[in-house]
C-alpha positions in Angstrom: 158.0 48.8 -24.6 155.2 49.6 -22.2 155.8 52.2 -19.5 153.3 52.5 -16.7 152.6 56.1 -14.3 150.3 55.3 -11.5 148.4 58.1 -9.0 147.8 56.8 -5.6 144.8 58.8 -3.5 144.3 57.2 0.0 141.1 57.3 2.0 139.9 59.1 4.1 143.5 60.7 4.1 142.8 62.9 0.8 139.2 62.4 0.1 135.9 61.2 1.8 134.2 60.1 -1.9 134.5 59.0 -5.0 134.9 61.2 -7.4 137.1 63.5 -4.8 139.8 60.2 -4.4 139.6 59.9 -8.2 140.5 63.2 -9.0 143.3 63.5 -6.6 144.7 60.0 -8.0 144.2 61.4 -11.8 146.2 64.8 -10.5 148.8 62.5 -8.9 149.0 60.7 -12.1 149.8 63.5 -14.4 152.2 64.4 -11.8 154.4 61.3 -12.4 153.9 61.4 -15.7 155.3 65.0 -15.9 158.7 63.3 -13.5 159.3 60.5 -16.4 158.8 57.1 -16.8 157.4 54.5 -14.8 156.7 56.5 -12.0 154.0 56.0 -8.6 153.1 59.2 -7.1 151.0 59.5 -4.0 148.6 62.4 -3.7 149.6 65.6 -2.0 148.6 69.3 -0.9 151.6 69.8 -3.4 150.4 68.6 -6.1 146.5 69.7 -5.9 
């Protein structure tokens, strides 16, 4: 089986550069990770 967990970081909404929208995505990541299984979480103050 392959299971898939996907962070979504939108621009210029939570970052004006690079390595700011990757992080965000990567925390938002880890964050549907943690929730289970094929999950897509988008970036919030929540979360980072």
């Amino acid at each position: 089986n392959i299971s898939c967990s996907i962070g979504i970081a939108l621009y210029p909404e939570h970052g004006e550069d690079e390595q700011t929208l990757m992080k965000h995505a990567d925390a938002a990541m880890y964050q549907a990770k943690n929730e289970g299984l094929n999950r897509i979480k988008l970036f919030s103050a929540e979360i980072g």
